[in-house]
N, C-alpha and C positions, 0 to 999 in steps of 0.2 A: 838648291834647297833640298834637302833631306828630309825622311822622315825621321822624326824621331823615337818609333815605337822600334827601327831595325837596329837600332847599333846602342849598346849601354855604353853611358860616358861617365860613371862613377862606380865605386864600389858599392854603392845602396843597391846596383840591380832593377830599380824600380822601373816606372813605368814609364818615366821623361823620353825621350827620344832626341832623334837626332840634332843638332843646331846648326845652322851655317854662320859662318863670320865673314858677312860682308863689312869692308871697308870702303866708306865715303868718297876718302882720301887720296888710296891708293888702293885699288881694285887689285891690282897684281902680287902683292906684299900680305902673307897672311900676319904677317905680327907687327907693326910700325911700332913706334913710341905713343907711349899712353894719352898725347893730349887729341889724338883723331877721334873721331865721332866712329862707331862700330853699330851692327845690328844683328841683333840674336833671333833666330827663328826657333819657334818651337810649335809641335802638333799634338793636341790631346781630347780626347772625345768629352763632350758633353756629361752633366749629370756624374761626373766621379767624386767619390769621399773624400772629406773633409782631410786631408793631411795626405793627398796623394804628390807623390813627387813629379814636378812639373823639368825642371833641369837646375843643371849648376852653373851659374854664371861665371863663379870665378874660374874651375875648372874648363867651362869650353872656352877660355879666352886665356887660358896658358897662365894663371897667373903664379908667380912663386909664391906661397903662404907665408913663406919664413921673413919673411923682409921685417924690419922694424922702421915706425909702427905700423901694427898691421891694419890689413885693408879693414875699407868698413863701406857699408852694402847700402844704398838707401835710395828709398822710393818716396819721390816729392808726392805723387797722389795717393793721398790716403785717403780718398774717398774708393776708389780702385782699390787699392791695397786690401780694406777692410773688407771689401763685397764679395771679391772674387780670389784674390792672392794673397800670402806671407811670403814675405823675404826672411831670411835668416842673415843678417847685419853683419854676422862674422864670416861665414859660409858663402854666401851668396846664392844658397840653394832656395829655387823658389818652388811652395807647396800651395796645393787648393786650400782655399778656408773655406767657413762653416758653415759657407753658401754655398749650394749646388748650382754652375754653372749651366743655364739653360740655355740653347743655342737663340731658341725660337722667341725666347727674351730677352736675351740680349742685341740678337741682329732682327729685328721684327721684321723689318721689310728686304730679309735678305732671301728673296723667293726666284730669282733668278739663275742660282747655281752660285752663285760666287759666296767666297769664304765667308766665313764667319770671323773677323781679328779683334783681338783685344789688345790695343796698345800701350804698353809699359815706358816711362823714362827711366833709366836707373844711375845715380850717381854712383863713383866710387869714389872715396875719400882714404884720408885726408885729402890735403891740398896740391901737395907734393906730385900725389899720385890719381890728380882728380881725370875722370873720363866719364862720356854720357854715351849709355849705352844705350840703342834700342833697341824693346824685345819685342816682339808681334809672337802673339799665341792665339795661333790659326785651331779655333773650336771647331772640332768634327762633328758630326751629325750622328745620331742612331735612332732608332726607329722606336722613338716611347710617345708618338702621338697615331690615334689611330683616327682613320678617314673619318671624314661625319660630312652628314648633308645638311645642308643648309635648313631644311624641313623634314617634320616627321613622314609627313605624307604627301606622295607625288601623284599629281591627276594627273592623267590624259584621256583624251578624249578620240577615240578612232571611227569612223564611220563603217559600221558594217558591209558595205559592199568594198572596200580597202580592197587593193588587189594581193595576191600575195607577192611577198618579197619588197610589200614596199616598206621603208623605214621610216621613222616617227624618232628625232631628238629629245631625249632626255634633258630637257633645259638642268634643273637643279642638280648639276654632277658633285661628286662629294669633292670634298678639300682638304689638306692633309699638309699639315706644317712642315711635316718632315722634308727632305731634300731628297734628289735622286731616286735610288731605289728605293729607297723608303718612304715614297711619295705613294699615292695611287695607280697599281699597274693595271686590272684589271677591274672589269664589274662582271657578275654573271646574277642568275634568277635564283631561289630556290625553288621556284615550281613554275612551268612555263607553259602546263597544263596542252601539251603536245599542239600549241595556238602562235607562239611565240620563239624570237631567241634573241641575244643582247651580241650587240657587236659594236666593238670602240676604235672611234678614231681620233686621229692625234691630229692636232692644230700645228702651226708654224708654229708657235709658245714652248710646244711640248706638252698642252692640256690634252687630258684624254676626257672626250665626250660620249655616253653612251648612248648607243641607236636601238629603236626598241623594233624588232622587222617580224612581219605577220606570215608565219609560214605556212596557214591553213586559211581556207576561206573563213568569214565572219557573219554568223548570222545574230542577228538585236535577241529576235523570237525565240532562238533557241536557249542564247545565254543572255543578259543584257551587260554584265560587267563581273572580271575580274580582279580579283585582289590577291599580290603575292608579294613579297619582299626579295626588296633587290640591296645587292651586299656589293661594296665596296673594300677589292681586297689593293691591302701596301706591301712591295717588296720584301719585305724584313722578314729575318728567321729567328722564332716563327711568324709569318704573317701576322698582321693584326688588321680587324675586319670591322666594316663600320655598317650600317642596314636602317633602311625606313621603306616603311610602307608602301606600298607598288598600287594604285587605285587606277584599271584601264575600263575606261566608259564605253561600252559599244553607242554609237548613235543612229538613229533610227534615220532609214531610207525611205522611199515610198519605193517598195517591191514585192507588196502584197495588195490584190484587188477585192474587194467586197465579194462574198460569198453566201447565197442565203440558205439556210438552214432547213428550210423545206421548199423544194422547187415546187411543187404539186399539189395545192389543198382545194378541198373540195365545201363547198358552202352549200346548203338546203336552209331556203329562207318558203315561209309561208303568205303568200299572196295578200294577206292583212297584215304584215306586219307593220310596225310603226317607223317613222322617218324618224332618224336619228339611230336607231339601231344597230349595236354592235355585230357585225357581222365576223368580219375576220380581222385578224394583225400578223402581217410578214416581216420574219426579222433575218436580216444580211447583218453580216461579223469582217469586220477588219483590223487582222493583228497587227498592226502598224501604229504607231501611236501619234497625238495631239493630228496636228490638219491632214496627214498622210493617213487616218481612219475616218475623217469623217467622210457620210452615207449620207446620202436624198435616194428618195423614192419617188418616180415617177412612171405615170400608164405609159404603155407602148404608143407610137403612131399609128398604130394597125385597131386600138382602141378608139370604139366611135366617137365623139362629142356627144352626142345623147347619153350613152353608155358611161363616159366620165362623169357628167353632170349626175346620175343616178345614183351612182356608186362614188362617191367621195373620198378620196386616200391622199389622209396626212404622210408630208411629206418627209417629215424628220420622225413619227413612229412607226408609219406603215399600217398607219390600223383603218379597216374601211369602214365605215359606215351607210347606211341607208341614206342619202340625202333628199329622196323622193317619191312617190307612189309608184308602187307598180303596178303597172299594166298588163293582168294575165290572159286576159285576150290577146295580146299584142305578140308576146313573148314568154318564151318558158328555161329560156337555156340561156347565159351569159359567161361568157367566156374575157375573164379580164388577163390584161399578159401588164406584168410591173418588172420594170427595169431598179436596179441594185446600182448609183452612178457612187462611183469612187473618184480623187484627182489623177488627171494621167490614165484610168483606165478602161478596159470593156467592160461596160454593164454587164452584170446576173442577170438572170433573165430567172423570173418563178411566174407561174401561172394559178389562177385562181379560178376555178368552179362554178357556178353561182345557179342555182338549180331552184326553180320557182315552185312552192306547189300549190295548186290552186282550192283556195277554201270555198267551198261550198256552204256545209254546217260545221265550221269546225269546234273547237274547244274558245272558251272566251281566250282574249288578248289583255294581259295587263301590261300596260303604258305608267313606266315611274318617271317621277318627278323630283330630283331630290333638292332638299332645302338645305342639308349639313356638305359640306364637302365632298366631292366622288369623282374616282377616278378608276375607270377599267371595273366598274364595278364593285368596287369597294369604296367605303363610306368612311370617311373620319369623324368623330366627333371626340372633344377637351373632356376631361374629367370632370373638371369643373364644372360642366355646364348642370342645371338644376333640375330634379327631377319635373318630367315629361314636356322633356327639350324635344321639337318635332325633329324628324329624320328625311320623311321624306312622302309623298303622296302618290300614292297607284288609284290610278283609272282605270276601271275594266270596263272593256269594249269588245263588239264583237259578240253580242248578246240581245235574243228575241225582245222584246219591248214586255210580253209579259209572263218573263219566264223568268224565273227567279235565281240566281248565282250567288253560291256558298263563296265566300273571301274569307281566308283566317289565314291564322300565320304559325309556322313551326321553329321551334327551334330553341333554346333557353335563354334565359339574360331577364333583363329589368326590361322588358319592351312586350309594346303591343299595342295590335293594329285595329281600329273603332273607325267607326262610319262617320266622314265628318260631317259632322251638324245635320242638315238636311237636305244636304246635295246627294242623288243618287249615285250609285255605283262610283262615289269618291271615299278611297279608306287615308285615314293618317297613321303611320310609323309612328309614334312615340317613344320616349321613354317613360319608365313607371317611379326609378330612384334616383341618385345620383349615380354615377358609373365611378369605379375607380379600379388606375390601372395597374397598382399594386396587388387587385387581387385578381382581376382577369384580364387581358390586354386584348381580345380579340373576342367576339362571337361570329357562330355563321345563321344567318335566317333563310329559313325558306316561304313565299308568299309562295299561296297556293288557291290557284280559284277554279272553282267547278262548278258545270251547269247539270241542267236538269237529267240530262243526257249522261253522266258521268265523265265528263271530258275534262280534263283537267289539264292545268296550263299549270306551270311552276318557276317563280322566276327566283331565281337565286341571289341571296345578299349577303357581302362580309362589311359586317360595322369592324372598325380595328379604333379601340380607345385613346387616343392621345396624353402621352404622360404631361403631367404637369407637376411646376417645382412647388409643390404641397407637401412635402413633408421635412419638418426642421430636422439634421442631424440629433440624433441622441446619445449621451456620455451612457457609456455602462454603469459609470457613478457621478454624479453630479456635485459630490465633496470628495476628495480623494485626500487622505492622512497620512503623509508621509513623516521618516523620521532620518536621518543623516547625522552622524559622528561630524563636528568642527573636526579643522584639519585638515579634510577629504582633499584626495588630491584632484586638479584643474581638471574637466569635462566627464566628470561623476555623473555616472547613467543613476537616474532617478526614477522614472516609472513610463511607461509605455499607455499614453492614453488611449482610447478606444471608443469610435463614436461611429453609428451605422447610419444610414440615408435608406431610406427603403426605395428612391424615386430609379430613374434610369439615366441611362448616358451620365453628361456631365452633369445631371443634375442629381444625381447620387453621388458623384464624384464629392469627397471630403478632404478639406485641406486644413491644416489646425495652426491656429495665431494665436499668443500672445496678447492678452487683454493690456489696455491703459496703462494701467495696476502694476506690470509686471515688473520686475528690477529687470535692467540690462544683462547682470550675471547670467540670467536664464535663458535655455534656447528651446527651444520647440521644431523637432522635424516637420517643416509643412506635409510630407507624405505619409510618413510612418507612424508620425505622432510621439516620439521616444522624446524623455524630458532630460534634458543635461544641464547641470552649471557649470558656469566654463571656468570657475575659479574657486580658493578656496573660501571656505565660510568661517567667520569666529562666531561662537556663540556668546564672547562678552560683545559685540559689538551689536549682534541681532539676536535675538535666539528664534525669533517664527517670523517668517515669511508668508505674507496671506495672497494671491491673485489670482486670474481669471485667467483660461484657458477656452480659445471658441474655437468650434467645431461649425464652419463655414462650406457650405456646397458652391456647387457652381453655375444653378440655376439661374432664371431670370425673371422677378429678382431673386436676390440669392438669399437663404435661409440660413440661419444658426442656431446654434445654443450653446452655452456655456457649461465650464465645468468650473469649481473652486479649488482652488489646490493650497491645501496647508501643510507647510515645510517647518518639523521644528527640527533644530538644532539639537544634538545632546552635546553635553558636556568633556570635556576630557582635561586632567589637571596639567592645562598647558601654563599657567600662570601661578608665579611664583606671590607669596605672601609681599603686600610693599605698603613701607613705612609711608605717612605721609609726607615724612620729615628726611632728609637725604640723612640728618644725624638732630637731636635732640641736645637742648643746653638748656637745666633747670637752676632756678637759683635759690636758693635756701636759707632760713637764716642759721646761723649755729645754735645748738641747744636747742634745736626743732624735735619737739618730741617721740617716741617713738611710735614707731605702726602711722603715725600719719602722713598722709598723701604728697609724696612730695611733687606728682607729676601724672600724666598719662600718657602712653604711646598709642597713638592711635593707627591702626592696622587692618589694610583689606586685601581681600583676593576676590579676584573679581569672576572665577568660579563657581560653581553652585555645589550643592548640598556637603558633601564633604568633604571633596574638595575645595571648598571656599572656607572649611570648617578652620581658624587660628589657633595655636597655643602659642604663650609667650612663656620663654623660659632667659636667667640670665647665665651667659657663658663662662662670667667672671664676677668677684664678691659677691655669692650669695653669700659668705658670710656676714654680709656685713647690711644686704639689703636682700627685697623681697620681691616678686612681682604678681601681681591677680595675671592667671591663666586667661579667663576671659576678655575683664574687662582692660587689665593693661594699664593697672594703675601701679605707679612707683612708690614703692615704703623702705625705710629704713627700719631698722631692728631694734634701732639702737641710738639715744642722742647723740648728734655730728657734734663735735668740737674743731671750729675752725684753726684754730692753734695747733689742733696735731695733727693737722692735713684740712687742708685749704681746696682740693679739686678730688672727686673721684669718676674715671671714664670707666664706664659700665660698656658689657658688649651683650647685647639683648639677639637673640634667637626667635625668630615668628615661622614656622612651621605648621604645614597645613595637612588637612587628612586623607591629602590622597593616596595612589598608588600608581607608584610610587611618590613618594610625599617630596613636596617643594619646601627650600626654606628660604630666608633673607637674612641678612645680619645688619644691625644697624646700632653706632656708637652713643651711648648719651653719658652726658660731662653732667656733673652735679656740682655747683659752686655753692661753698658753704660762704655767705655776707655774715659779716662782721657784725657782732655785738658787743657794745663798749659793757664789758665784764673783766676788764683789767685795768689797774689801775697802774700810772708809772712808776717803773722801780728805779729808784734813785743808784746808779751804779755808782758815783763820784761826788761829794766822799762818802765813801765808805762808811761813816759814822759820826753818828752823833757828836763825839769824843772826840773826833779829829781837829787837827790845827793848822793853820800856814804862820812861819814866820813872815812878817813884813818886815822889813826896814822903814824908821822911822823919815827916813830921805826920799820916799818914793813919792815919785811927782805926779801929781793927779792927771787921769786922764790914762794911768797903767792900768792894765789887766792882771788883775792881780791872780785871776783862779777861773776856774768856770766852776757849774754845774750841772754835770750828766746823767741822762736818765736815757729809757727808753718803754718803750709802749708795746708790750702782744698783739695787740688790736691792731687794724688797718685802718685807711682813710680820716677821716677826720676823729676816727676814737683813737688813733696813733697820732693824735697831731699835739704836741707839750708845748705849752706856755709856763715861762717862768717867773716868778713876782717874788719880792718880800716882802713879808707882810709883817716884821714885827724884827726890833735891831736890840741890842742891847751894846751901849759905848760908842762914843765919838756922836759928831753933833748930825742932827737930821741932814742928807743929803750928804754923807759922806762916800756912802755907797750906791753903786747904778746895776743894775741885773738887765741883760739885754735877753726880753722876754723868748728871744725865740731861740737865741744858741745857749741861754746860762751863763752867758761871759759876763762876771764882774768887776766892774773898773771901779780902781778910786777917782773919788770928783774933788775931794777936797784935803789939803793938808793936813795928817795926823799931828796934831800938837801935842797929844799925849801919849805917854809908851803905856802897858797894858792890855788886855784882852778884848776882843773886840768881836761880838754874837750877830749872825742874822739868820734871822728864819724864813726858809726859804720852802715857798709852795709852788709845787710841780704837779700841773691840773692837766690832763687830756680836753679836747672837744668833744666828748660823746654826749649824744642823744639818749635819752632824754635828762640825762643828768651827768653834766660831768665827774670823772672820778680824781682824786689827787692823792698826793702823796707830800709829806714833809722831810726838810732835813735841815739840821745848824750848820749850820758854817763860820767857824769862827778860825781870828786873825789875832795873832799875838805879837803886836806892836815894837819891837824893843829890836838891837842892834844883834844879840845873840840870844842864845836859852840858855842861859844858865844852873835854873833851878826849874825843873821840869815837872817835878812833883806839885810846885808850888800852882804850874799853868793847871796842872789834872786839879788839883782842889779849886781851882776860878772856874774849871767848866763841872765840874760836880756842882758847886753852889749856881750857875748858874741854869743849871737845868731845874733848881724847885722855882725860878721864878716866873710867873705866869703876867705872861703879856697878851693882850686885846688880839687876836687874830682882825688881820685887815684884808679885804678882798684884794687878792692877787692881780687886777688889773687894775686897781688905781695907782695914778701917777705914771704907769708904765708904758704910756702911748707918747709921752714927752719930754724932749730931751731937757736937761737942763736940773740945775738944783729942786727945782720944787715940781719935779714931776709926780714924785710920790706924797706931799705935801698938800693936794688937794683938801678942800673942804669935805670933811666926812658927811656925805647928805643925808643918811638915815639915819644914824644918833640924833643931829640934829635936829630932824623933823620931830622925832619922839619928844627931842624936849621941850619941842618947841609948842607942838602936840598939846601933852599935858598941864604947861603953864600956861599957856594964852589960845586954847585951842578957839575959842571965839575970838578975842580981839587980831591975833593974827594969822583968821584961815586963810584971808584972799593972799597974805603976803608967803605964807608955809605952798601954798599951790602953787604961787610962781616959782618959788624958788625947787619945787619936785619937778616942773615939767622941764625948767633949764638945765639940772640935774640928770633928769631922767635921759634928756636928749644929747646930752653930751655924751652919758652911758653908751648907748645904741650905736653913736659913732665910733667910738673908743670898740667896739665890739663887734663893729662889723668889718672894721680897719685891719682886728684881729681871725677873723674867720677866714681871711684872703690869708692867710702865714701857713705855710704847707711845710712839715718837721720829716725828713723820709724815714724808715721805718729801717730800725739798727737792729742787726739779730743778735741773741746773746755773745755769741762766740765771740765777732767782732766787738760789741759795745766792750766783753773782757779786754781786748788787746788796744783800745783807746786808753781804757780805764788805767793799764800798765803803763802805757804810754805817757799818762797826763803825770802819772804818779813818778818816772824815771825824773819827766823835764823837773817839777817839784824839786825833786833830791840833787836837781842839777845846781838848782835857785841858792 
């Protein structure tokens, strides 16, 4: 195997390297016949650019290019292919694709030193010349992962007496994807604080562990713990360096013994004094910490039993007191010796004094009693408590029977000491108000009693006030008005509220919540109190935001108060003008007069003041329409005539007043409806004058003609029915008009040659009155025309004669000779009316309502006949048309 970065094997130069051509088949043989299986080696580092030259297949396997047809290159994995490699098909040059190869991703678990391979099949084709090559492309390693530890931060723990040199494993060594050198070669400190130093060892594995070794003694007392950062460096050039926090806990030994603080103290106690009596307190110190410091105090064995019993010494403060009378006859001088016991150690040894003096006459003795809390001589009492809460009771003693002893008391505050009730020499402490310890937290008193003699005794008192959670947090403002731009972008600082506690500790301590009230958008720092919304606001969808903000201590219980916070929104023209309508379709009828209303557009923006302000303007035919600015109402200028335009699309403009200003555009269609104001124009014939030859041989049941018309109007005002109503020549029912096309047929055999008239009515269906139109139509009978002159003078004389007009839909619902032959029912009725209007009314009503009912049918038979609607141009080129086939006849 070669590498393939030492030798180029093409003229690209590139970066491919060496290949070896193992053979399957014949190991001895570098070039066999093309049907052997081969393998191609190739080596190329990790992470290189998209189009780097990897090698050339067909060149390291000797092949001639020139052959026909030529070779062709192909890789069956193309999931392979597309990830990591291109083949080039004609070449066989293979290049990196648009994925950067990553060792450490692709061989994940390849952490024992062995290669990295990506396996290739490659055919070559055609058939002729088919061979499967294999390629292995052995990924190299380089050093683009840097060490990292498992955790940010490493404890340990070392016990201060640790000897030096001894070592402590760093369990969480860093980890480094990379291979070999580019793995993790060393660790070191950056500050070692002249205590420490880091040393590595290597496992069977090859993992390097780092040792952490104490090069100085360790004392807890002096330091109890460092903190430094320890770095993890990888081979590579340049190195790359990985680091987490170094946390080393000294832990405490017991190698420190209890120590008292005054070996020596000297006590002068008065022969009356009182049992109970604070005499002294001895205190011993042990720098060691939790059970390695704790202290007892006890007497010596050289301390009599008598001598302890008198003297009383707590064992865990060391404080002595009086526990019994003295006897100054007996004794004047007490010599107490207290031991200091530590775990594991020698007692301290401090000695105590105790020096008697014997009263004769001395000064009075006050003897307290107290009733609020006390401790070492100080007095606790609640704030709370109500004015002239007792404190505590002094007894003077020590005083002639009848001699009289001044008691009063010094000092300031709401207090003061009175005689209680009528017990002698008993005074009571009180208070005079309430205490509170916002405004003074401590006072000191002195009782002071004196006899006759001026002897004075003075016993000292510290009351120290106890806080209590009395007072609620208070808002610098209790409405706060706020104002914010919609828009704002996500976690918009809003206002910093501000609420004080006047109490102590945690009970002044203030933390701020969110009321009920409040929307989720809002956040409220518990510590700081700063207001944010963590998203943005629209002001069409809210414009003011109203809720509560509390200002909670941490007392017991705990106190609040509230602040209100109102949020309003401004405006900004983020919204554009919108139709109600995606587009507008009004319908109109023709000849709708002018300037009135043909419509509204109705239009909002949902902005305020001006920007939400509309104008409506049109973008197209103002000539020909208007629009109200305000209101958005649609007029024309002008009457529509559906005939000479049928639709008009308008393009409307709604524009708003902002800045910069929004607009919308939105279509509306105007459909002019049809008004039967046209009546049908007879295109065919052409005239009054007109004629057709028949042939007297024409067999009934021929088409002799039609008659064409056509309608302006649409829908049922465009819908023509055609009737005759009045004939002149040949017998009734010679002719048929088929109401809906005009086609006339003969029905009966012309027996006579001559001229032959019918008048023919051409009625629309319009509402509310149909409109029509007349024309003749006449037939001139005969084999040829001979004398032509003579036909124009039969239809001149035929035009002065005046025939009955007969409604154009009788007869014309049924086929047959006497379709138009019906009984005529309104002459009739008239005259039937006026000659017998009493003797035959019952029989004139029957015969109207049979009449009338066959009408209705005959006419609703006709409303279902739908004529389509012929525009001039074409009805012209029928008209040519009917008139050619004529000239053909």
């Amino acid at each position: 195997m070669f590498n393939s970065t030492h030798l180029s094997l093409s003229k690209r130069g590139g970066i491919w390297g060496f290949c070896i051509l193992l053979l399957y088949t014949s190991p001895l043989s570098c070039f066999a016949n093309f049907s052997q299986a081969k393998e191609l080696i190739y080596k190329i580092k990790e992470g290189l650019p998209r189009g780097t030259f990897i090698g050339a297949i067909g060149v390291d396997l000797n092949l001639d290019f020139t052959v026909e047809p030529p070779f062709i290159f192909n890789l069956p994995q193309k999931k392979v292919s597309d990830q990591y490699v291109n083949l080039n098909n004609t070449t066989g040059e293979l290049y990196t694709s648009a994925t950067e190869i990553d060792r450490e991703t692709l061989c994940p678990d390849n952490t024992g030193g062995r290669g990295c391979l990506l396996s290739l099949d490659v055919f070559i084709l055609p058939q002729q010349y088919f061979q499967l090559i294999k390629v292995k492309i052995y990924i190299e390693d380089v050093n683009d992962n840097r060490p990292k530890f498992p955790v940010d931060e490493i404890c340990m723990s070392i016990p201060e007496n640790t000897l030096i040199n001894a070592r402590y494993a760093v369990e969480h060594s860093a980890v480094d994807p990379d291979l070999g050198p580019h793995g993790v070669q060393t660790y070191w400190l950056v500050n070692d604080f002249g205590m420490f130093t880091l040393d590595v060892e290597e496992n069977e594995g090859g993992e390097l562990t780092p040792f952490l070794i104490v090069t100085e003694a360790l004392d807890r007392e002096t330091q109890a713990e460092y903190i430094t950062d320890i770095i993890a460096e990888d081979g590579g050039t340049p190195p790359l360096l990985g680091a987490a926090t170094l946390k080393i806990v000294i832990t405490d030994v017991n190698d420190n013994c209890p120590r008292f603080t005054e070996s020596q103290i000297n006590v002068t106690v008065h022969g009356n004094t009182t049992k109970g009596a604070h005499l002294a307190r001895l205190h011993a110190f042990d720098p060691d910490l939790g059970a390695n410091a704790q202290i007892s105090y006890a007497y010596s064995e050289r301390v009599p039993r008598e001598t302890r019993s008198l003297f009383h010494l707590d064992r865990v403060t060391g404080v002595i007191k009086l526990a019994g009378k003295i006897d100054t006859g007996t004794n004047t001088f007490y010599k107490l010796t207290v031991l200091a016991n530590g775990p594991g150690c020698i007692p301290a040894v401090a000695t105590v004094s105790v020096n008697i003096i014997k009263v004769v006459t001395g000064p009075p003795a006050v003897m307290p009693r107290y009733i609020a809390p006390e401790k070492d001589g100080v007095v606790t009492i609640r704030e709370s408590e109500p004015a002239f809460s007792p404190i505590a009771f002094f007894t003077v003693k020590n005083i002639d029977t009848n001699l009289k002893v001044d008691c009063h008391l010094e000092g300031t505050g709401p207090f003061r000491l009175v005689p209680y009730q009528l017990f002698k020499n008993e005074y009571l402490l009180e208070t005079t108000e309430p205490l509170d310890y916002e405004k003074t937290q401590e006072y000191e008193l002195i009782v002071v009693a004196k006899n006759h003699k001026e002897l004075v005794i003075k016993t000292f008192l510290k009351v120290q006030v106890m806080d209590e959670n009395d007072n609620a947090p208070m808002f610098q403002q209790s409405l706060v008005h706020l104002t914010l731009e919609e828009n704002n972008s996500p976690n918009t600082f809003l206002t910093q509220l501000q609420a004080s506690d006047p109490d102590s500790e945690g009970r002044g301590e203030v933390i701020y919540l969110l009321g009920g009230d409040a929307p989720g958008i809002f956040v409220v720092d518990r510590v700081t109190g700063v207001l944010t919304v963590t998203t943005s606001l629209d002001r069409e969808e809210k414009e003011t935001y109203r809720f509560i903000v509390r200002a909670v201590d941490q007392g017991i219980p705990r106190r609040e108060s509230i602040a209100t916070v109102v949020l309003t929104v401004e405006d900004r023209n983020d919204n554009s003008p919108r139709f109600i309508n995606k587009d507008f379709t009004f319908f109109v009828p023709e000849n709708f007069p002018g300037y009135g209303e043909i419509g509204v557009l109705s239009v909002t923006d949902a902005d305020a003041g001006e920007n939400g302000w509309v104008a409506l303007s049109i973008l197209n035919g103002s000539d020909i329409f208007m629009i109200d600015t305000g209101r958005g109402a649609l007029r024309a200028k002008t009457p529509l005539d559906r005939e000479q335009q049928g639709t008009y699309q308008l393009w409307i403009e709604a524009i708003d007043g902002g800045e910069p200003a929004l607009s919308s555009v939105t279509m509306v269609t105007v459909l002019l409806l049809d008004v039967n104001d046209n009546p049908p124009i007879v295109l065919f014939p052409q005239s009054n004058q007109s004629y057709m030859l028949v042939l007297p041989n024409t067999v009934p049941g021929t088409s002799i003609t039609e008659v064409y018309a056509v309608d302006k109007d649409t829908g049922m005002n465009a819908v023509i029915a055609y009737s005759i109503i009045k004939r002149k020549g040949g017998e009734p029912g010679s002719f048929a008009i088929d109401p809906e096309t005009g086609n006339i047929t003969l029905k009966r055999e012309l027996s006579n040659r001559g001229l032959y008239s019918l008048l023919v009515k051409v009625s629309d269906h319009g509402q509310p009155e149909p409109l029509y139109s007349t024309v003749m139509v006449n037939f001139f009978v005969n084999e040829t025309v001979s004398n032509e002159s003579y036909i124009q003078s039969l239809l001149t004389r035929g035009a002065d004669i005046e025939v009955e007009e007969r409604p154009w839909y009788v007869g014309q619902m049924k086929e047959g000779p006497e379709r138009y032959e019906l009984f005529p029912c309104q002459p009739v009725l008239i005259a039937l009316s006026v000659t017998c209007l009493g003797l035959f009314f019952s029989v004139v009503t029957l015969t109207s309502y049979i009449c009338c009912k066959r009408f209705k049918k005959q006419r609703k038979k006709r409303s279902e006949v739908e004529v389509p609607l012929k525009m001039k141009n074409d009805s012209t080129q029928v008209v040519n048309k009917r008139l050619r086939q004529i000239s053909n006849i």
